[in-house]
C-alpha positions as CSV (number, residue, x, y, z in Angstrom):
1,X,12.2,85.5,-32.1
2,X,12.6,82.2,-34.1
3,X,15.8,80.2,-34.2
4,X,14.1,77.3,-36.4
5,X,15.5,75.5,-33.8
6,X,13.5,72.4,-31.9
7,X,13.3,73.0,-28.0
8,X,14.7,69.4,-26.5
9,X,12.1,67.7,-24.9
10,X,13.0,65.2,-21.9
11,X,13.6,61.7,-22.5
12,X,9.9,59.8,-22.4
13,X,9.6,56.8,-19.6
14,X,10.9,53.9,-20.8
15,X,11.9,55.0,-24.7
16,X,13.9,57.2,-27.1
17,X,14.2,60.9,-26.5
18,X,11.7,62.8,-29.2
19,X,13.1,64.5,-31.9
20,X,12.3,65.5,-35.4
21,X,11.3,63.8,-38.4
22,X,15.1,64.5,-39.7
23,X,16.6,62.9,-36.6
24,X,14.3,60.0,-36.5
25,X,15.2,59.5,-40.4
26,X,19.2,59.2,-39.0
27,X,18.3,56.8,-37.0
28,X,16.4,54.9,-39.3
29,X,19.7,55.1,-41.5
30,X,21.8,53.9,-38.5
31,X,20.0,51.2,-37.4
32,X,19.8,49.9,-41.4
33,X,23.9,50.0,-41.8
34,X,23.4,47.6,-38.6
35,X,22.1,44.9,-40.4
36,X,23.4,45.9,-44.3
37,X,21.4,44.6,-46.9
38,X,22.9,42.6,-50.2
39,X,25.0,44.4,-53.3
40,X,24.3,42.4,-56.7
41,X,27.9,41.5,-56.3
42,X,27.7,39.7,-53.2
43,X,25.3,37.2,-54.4
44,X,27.6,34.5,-56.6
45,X,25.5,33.0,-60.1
46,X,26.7,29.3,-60.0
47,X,28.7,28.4,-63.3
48,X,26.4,25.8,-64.5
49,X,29.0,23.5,-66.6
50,X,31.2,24.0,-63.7
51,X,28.6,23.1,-60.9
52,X,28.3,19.6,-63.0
53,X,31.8,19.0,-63.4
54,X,32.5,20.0,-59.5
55,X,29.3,17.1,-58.9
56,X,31.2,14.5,-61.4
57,X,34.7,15.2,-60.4
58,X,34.2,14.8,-56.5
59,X,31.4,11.6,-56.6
60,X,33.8,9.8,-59.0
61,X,36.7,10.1,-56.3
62,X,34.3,8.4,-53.3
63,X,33.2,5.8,-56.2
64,X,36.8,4.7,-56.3
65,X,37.2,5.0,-52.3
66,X,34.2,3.1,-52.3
67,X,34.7,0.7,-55.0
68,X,37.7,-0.6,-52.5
69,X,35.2,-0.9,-49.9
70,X,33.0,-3.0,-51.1
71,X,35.9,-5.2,-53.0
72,X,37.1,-5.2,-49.6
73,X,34.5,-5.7,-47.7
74,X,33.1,-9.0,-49.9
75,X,36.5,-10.9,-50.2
76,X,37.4,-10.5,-46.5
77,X,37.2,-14.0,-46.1
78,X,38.7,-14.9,-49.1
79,X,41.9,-12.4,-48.2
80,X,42.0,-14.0,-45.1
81,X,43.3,-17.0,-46.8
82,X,45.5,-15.4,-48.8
83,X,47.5,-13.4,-46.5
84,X,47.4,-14.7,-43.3
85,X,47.7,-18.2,-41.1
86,X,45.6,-20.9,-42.2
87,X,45.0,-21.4,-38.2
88,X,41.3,-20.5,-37.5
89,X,38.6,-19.1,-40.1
90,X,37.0,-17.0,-37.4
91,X,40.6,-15.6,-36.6
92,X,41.5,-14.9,-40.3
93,X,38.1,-12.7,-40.4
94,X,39.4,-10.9,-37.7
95,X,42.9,-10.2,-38.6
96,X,41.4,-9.1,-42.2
97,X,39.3,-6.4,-40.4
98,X,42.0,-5.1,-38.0
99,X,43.7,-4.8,-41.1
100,X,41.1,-3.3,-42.7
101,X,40.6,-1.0,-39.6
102,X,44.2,-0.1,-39.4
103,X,43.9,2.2,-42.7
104,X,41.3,4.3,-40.7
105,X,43.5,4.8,-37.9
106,X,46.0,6.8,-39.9
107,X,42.5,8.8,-41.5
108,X,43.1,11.5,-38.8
109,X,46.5,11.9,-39.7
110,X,45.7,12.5,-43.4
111,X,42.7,14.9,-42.4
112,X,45.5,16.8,-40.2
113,X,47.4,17.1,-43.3
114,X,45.3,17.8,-46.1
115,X,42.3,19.8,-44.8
116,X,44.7,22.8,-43.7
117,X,46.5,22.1,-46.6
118,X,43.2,22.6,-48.7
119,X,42.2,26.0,-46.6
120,X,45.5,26.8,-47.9
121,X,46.3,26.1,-51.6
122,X,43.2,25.8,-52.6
123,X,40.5,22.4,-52.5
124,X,41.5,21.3,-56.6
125,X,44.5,20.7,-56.2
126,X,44.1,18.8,-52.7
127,X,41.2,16.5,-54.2
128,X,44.0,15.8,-57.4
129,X,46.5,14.5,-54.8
130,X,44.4,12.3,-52.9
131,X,43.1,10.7,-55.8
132,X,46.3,9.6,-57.2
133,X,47.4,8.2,-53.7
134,X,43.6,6.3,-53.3
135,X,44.3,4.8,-56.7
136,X,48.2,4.1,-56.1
137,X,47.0,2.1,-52.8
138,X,44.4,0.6,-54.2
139,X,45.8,-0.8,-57.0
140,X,48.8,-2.0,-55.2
141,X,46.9,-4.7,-52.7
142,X,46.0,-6.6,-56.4
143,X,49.8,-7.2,-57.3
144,X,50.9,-8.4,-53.7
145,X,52.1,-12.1,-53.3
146,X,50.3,-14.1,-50.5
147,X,51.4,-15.4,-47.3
148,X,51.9,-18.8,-48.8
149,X,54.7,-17.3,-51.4
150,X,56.1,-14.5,-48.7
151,X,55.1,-14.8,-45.2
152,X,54.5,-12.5,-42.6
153,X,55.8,-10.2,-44.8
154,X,52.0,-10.3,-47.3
155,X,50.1,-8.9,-44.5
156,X,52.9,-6.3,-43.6
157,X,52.3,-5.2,-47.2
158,X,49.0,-5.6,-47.2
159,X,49.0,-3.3,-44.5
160,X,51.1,-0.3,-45.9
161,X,48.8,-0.5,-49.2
162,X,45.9,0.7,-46.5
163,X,48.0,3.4,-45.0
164,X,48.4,4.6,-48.2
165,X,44.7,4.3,-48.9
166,X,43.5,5.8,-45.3
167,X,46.1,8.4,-45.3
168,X,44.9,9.8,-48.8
169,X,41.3,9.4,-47.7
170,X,41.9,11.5,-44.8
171,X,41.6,14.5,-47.1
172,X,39.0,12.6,-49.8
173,X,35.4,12.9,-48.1
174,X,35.7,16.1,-46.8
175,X,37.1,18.0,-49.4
176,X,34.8,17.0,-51.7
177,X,31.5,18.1,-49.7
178,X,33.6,21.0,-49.0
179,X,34.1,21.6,-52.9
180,X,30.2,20.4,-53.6
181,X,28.6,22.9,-51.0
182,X,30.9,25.5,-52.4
183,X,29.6,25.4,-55.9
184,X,25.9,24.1,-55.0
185,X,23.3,27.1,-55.1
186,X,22.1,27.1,-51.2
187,X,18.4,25.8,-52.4
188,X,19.6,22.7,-54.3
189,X,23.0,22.3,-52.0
190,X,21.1,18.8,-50.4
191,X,20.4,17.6,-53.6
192,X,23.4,17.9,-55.4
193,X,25.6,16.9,-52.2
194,X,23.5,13.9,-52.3
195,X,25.1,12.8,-55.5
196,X,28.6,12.8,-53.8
197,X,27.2,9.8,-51.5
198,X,25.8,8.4,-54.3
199,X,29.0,7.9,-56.1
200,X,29.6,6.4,-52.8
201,X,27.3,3.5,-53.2
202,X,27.9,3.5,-56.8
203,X,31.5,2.8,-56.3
204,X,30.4,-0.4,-53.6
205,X,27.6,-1.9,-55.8
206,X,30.0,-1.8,-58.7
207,X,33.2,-3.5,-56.5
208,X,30.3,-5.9,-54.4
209,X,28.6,-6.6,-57.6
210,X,32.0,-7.5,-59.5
211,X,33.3,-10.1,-56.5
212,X,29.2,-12.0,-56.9
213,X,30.1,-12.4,-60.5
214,X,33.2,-13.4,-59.9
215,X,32.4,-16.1,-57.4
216,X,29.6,-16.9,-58.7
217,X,31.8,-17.9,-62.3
218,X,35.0,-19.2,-61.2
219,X,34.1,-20.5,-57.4
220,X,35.6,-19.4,-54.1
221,X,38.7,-22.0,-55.3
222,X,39.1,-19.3,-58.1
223,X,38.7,-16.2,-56.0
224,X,41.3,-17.4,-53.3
225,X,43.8,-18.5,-56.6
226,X,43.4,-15.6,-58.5
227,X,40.1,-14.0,-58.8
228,X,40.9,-11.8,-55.7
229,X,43.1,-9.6,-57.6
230,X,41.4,-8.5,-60.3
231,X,38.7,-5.9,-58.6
232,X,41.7,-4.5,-57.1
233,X,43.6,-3.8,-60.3
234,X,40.3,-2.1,-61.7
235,X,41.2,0.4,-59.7
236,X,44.2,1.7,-61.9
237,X,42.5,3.0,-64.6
238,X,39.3,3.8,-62.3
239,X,41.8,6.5,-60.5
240,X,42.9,7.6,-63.8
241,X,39.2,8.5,-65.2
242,X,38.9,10.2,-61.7
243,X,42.3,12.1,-61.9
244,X,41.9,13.7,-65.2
245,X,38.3,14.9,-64.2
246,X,39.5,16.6,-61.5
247,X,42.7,18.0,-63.2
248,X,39.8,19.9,-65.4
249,X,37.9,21.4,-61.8
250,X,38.0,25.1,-61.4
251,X,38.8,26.5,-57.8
252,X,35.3,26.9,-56.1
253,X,34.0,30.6,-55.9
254,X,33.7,30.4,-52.0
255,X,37.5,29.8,-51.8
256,X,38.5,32.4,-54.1
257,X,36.7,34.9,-52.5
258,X,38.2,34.3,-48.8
259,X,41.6,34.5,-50.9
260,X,40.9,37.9,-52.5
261,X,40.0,38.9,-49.0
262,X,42.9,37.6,-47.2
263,X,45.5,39.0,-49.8
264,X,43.3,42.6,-49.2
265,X,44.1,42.4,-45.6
266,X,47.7,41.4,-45.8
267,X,47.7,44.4,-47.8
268,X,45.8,46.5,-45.1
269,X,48.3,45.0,-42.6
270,X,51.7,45.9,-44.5
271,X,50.4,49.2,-45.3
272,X,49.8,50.0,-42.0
273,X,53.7,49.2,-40.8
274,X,53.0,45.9,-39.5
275,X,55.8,43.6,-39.2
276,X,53.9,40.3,-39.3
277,X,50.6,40.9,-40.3
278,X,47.8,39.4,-38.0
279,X,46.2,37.5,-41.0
280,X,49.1,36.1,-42.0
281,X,49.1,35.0,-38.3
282,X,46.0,33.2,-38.9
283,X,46.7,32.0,-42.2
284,X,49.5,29.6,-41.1
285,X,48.6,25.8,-40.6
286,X,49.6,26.6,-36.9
287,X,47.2,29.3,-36.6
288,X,44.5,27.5,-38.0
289,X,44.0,24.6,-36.2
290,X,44.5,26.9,-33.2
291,X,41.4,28.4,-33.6
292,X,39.8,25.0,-34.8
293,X,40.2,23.3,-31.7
294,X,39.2,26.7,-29.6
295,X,36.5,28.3,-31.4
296,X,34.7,25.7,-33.4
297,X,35.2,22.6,-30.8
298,X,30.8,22.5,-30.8
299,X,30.8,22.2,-34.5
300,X,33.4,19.5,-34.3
301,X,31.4,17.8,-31.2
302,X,28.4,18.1,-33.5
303,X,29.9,16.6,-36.5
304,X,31.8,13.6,-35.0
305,X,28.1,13.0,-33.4
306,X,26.5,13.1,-37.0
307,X,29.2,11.2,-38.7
308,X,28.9,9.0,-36.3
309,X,25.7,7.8,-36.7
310,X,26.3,8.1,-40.8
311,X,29.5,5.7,-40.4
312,X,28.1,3.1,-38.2
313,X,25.3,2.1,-39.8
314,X,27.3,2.5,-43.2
315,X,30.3,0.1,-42.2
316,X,27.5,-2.1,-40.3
317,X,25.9,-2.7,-43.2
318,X,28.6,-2.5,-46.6
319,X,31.5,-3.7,-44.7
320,X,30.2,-6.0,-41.9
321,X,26.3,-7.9,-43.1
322,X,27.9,-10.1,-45.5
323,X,30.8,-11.3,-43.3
324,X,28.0,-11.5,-40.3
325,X,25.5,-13.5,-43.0
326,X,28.0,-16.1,-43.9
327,X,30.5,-16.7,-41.3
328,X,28.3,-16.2,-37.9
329,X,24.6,-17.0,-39.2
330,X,26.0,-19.5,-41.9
331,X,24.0,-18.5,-44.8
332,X,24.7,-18.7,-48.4
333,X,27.7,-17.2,-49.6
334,X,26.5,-15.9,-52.9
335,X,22.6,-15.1,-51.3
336,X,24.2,-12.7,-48.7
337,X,26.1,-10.8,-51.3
338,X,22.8,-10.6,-53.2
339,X,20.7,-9.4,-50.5
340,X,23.4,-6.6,-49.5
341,X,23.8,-5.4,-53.0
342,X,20.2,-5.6,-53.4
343,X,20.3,-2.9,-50.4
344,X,22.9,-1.1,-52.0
345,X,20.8,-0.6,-54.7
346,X,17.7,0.1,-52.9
347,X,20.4,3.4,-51.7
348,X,21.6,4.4,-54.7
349,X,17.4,5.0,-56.2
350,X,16.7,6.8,-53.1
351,X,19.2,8.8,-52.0
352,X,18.9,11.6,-54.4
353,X,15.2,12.1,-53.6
354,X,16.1,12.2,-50.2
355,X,18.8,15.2,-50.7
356,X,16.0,16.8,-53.1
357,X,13.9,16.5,-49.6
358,X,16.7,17.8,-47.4
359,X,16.2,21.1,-49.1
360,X,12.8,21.6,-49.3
361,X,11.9,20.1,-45.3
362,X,15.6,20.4,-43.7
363,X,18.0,18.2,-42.4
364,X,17.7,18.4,-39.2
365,X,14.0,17.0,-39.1
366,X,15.6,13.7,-41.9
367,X,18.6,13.0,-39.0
368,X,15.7,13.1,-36.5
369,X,13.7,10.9,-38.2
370,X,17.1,8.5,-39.1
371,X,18.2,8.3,-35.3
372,X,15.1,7.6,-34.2
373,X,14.6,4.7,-36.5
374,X,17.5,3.7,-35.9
375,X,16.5,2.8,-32.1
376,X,13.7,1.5,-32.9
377,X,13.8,-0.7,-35.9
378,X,17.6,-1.9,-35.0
379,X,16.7,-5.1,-33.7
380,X,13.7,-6.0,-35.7
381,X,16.2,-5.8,-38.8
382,X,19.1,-8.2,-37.5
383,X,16.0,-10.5,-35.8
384,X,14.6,-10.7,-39.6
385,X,18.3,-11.1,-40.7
386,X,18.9,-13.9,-38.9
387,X,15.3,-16.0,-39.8
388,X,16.8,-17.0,-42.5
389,X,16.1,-18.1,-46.2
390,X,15.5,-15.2,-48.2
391,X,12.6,-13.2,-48.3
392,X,12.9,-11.9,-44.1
393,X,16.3,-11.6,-44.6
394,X,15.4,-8.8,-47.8
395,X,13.3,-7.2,-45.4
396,X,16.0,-6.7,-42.5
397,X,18.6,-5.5,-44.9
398,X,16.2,-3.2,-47.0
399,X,15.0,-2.0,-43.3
400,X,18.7,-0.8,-42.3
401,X,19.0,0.6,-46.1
402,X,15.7,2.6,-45.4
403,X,17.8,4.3,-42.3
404,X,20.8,4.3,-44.4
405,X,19.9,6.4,-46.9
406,X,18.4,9.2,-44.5
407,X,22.1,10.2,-43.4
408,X,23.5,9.3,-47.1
409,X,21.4,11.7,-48.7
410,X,21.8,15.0,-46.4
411,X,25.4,14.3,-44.8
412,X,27.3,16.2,-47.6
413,X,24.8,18.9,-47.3
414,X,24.8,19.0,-43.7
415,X,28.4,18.7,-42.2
416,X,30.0,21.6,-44.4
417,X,27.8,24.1,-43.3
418,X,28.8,23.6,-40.1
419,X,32.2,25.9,-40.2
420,X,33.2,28.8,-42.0
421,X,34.6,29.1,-45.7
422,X,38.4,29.7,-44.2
423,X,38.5,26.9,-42.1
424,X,36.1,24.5,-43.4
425,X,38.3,22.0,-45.4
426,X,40.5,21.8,-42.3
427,X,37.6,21.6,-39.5
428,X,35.6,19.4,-41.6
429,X,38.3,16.5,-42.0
430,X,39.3,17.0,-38.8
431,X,36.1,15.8,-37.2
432,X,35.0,14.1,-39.5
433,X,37.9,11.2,-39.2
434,X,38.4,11.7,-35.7
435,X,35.0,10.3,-36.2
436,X,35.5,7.6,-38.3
437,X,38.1,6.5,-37.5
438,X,37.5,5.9,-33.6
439,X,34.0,4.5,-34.9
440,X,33.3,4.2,-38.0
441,X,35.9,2.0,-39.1
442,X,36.6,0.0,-36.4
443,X,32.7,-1.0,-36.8
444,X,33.4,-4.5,-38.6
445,X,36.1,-5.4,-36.3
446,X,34.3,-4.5,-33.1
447,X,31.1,-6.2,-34.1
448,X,32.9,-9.4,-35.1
449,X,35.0,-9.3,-31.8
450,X,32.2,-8.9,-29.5
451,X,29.9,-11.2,-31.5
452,X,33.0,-13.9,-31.2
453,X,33.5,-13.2,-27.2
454,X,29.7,-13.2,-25.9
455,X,28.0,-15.3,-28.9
456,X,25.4,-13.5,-29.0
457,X,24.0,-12.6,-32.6
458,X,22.4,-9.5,-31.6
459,X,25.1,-7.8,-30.6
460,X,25.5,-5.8,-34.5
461,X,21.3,-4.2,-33.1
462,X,22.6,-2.9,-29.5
463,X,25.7,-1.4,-31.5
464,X,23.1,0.0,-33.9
465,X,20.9,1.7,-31.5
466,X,24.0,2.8,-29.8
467,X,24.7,4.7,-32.8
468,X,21.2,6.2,-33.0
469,X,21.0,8.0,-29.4
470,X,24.1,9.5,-29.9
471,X,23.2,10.2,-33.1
472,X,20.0,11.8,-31.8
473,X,22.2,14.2,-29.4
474,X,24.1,15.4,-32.1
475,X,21.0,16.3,-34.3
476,X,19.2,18.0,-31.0
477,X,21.9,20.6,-31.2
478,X,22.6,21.1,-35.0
479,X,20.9,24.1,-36.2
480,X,18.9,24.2,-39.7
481,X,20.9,25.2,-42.5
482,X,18.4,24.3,-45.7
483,X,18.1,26.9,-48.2
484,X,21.1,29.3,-46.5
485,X,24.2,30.5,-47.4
486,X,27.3,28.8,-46.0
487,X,29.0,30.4,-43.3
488,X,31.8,32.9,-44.1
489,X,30.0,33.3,-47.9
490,X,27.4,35.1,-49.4
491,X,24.0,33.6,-51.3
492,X,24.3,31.4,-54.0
493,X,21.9,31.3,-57.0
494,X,21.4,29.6,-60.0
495,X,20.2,32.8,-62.1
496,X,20.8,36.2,-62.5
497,X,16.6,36.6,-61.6
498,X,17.1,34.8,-58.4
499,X,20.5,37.1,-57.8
500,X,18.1,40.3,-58.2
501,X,15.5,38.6,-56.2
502,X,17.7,37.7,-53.7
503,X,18.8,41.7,-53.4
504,X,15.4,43.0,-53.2
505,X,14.8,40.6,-50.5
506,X,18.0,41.7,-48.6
507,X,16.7,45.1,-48.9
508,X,13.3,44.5,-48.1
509,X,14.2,43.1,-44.8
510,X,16.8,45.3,-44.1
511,X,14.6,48.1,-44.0
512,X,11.8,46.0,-42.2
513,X,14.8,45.5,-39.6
514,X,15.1,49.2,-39.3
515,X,11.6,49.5,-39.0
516,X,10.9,47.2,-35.6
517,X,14.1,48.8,-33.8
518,X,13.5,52.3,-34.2
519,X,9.8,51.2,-33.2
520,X,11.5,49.6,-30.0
521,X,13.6,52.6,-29.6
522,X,10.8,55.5,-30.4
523,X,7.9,54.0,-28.9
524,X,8.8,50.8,-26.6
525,X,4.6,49.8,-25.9
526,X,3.8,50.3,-29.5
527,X,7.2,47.8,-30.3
528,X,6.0,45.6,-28.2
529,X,3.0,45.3,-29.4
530,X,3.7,45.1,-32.8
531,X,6.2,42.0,-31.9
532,X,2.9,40.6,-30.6
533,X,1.2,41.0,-33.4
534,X,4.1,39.4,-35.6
535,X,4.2,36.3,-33.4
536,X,0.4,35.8,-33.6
């Protein structure tokens, strides 16, 4: 008699044991929770008014950073006079860039501070604070007296006004990617990081393009007087514009969704009798660069690598040209600033089609192609750069702008993605002044010592290329992250359509998921064929 039970059958060679069509449907189910498909409520609809405000708020905080640099950068020589020795021109450059490469030394300090600080408290209210210090610093270098009224003592002040400025960048660059990618949809994240960086050259063609006019009207007699000052003191209300924007900033969705789940697990924690609960362990500033340094040290390795290559061709070529132009090659004054600016520009019109691109052919592929033209077209550029006159001169500069603008428009894109939502802010300034600050920075100062020691003009191309295969490394290891969601966070969209489409998709390849492993498990020579046929 019947039991309407199914006798067991053996296990087949090689495969699942057979069982019935109920069974087989469990396992189906099993194998699905495996790899969960989406909710509507894990997919986040960006808050378009925010997004654009989050875009504004952050590129208007590297405008001022970089509005410094470039002030910076074009009255080197002309600070040189001002605050130190009247000894040697070539040794006033270079104490004017140590000093200038002092403020990056103190970067890592800052990012040490404020990026666990920011995975903390929240990235607003990190991103107000720096802001008020980059302005503070800022404007403070246009009301010191010279060396001539003070002595030594108008560099030493010169000097703390950049501690101020490196220490508050520290936490600048990296929480405002951090606070871009977070409120970017993940198809358009390259494009609108790209407008962070193009605040960035923003910020330098406004403070470059304000010392031209400025010595172009009044002479470098004016500038060393008085003139000196005033693109300095722009920066007070600059960092006030800046300041209130980011007053108005929400706290990105990302963030506040690793905080709902952190509180929920403290929660979890206490009610379960624990003392000290083990995320409140890893929520400490302790904890967390703990498990920076140990679990995410090839993310950092990979970032330094990429910012890296960003920073030296950046500083190389904003910070370093004109003082290479004018005081090694001996060119015009006034036609070097052009030229640069000119390049500048050349940046700032490309380098959101190049973000637009980063999302629709990747980033890794645009590093590639950056590093590698970096190698190659290094000393064809500074070769052109130092023929002279004015037309091979625009083609070296526009050359290095051309590779420039590769890293400009998918860093800010790029480097976030690298770490999770908890510890992003943190990791991410971190590495990323480590980087800077043992390379990128020092760039003008290096490149002026070495060209001083051997006298050799080509030295800024080797340094270039230099850049460029480590660069290259770095890119060889990064993995593609166009078009997906951050790490630690689930899909962002634009609409609620995409949100829906995004579920069905989740689902669809959920149960396609399901589908080839019980295949696998059930029938192992029919899986393997069908994998077959997929890869064909």
């Amino acid at each position: 008699m019947s039991t309407g039970r199914i006798p067991p059958r053996g296990p087949r060679r090689g495969g699942w044991p057979h069982g019935s069509a109920r069974t087989d449907q469990l396992i189906r189910t099993l194998l699905r929770r495996r790899k969960e498909s989406l909710a509507i409520e894990d997919v986040t609809v960006v808050d378009r008014p925010g997004m654009r405000r989050a875009v504004a708020a952050t590129a208007i905080g590297n405008t001022m950073e970089w509005f410094d640099f470039g002030v910076y950068a074009y009255v080197a020589v002309t600070l040189g006079r001002v605050f130190f020795p009247a000894d040697d021109p070539a040794t006033q450059v270079v104490s004017t860039f140590a000093t200038f490469a002092v403020a990056f030394l103190v970067r890592p300090l800052g990012g040490l501070v404020f990026g666990p600080l920011g995975d903390r408290i929240g990235r607003r209210r990190v991103l107000s604070t720096t802001m008020i210090m980059m302005a503070a610093g800022t404007f403070g270098v246009g009301l010191l007296p010279g060396y001539s009224e003070i002595g030594f003592a108008a560099p030493l002040l010169l000097l703390a006004c950049r501690v101020v400025q490196g220490f508050s960048t520290g936490g600048e660059y990296a929480g405002a990617t951090t606070y871009i990618a977070e409120f970017a949809p993940d198809q358009r994240r390259g494009f609108l990081g790209s407008w962070l960086d193009f605040g960035t050259f923003i910020g330098y063609s406004l403070g470059s393009g304000l010392v031209t006019v400025l010595t172009a009207a009044i002479g470098e007699t004016g500038m060393v007087e008085w003139g000196w000052r005033v693109p300095f003191l722009v920066a007070g209300p600059l960092g006030l514009i800046g300041l209130y924007m980011r007053l108005r900033l929400e706290e990105t969705p990302a963030f506040q969704q690793e905080a709902e789940r952190a509180a929920e697990a403290a929660k979890a924690a206490e009610a379960h009798g624990d003392t000290v609960p083990i995320e409140e362990a890893r929520q400490s500033g302790q904890g967390r660069l703990k498990e920076i340094f140990t679990r995410h040290w090839e993310a950092m390795l990979i970032c330094m690598g990429l910012v890296l290559l960003y920073n030296v061709t950046n500083y190389m070529v904003t910070s370093y040209l004109p003082t290479y132009m004018t005081s090694t090659l001996g060119q015009d004054a006034t036609t070097a600033q052009v030229l640069v600016l000119g390049t500048m520009l050349f940046v700032v019109l490309a380098i959101t089609v190049v973000g637009r691109g980063s999302d629709r052919w990747g980033r890794r592929p645009l590093f590639l192609f950056g590093s590698l033209g970096l190698v190659a077209l290094a000393i064809p550029a500074v070769l052109l750069i130092r023929a002279g006159g004015v037309l091979m001169p625009a083609i070296g500069c526009l050359l290095l702008g051309a590779m420039l603008v590769t890293f400009a428009g998918t860093s800010a894109a790029t480097l976030p993605a690298l770490f999770p939502t908890r510890l992003r802010y943190g990791a991410l300034s971190i590495s990323y002044n480590l980087s800077v600050s043992l390379f990128g920075g020092t760039t003008p100062l290096l490149a002026s010592w070495l060209v001083a020691t051997t006298h050799n003009t080509l030295v800024p191309a080797f340094y270039l290329m230099a850049a460029g295969v480590i660069g290259l490394i770095a890119t060889l290891f990064l993995h593609e992250t166009a078009g997906k969601p951050l790490r630690g966070s689930g899909p962002m969209v634009e609409t609620e359509e995409e949100a829906r489409t995004t579920v069905a998709e989740s689902r669809t390849e959920a149960g396609r998921h399901a589908r080839d492993v019980w295949i696998r498990l059930r029938h192992p020579w029919a899986g393997a064929g069908h994998r077959k046929e997929d890869e064909e």
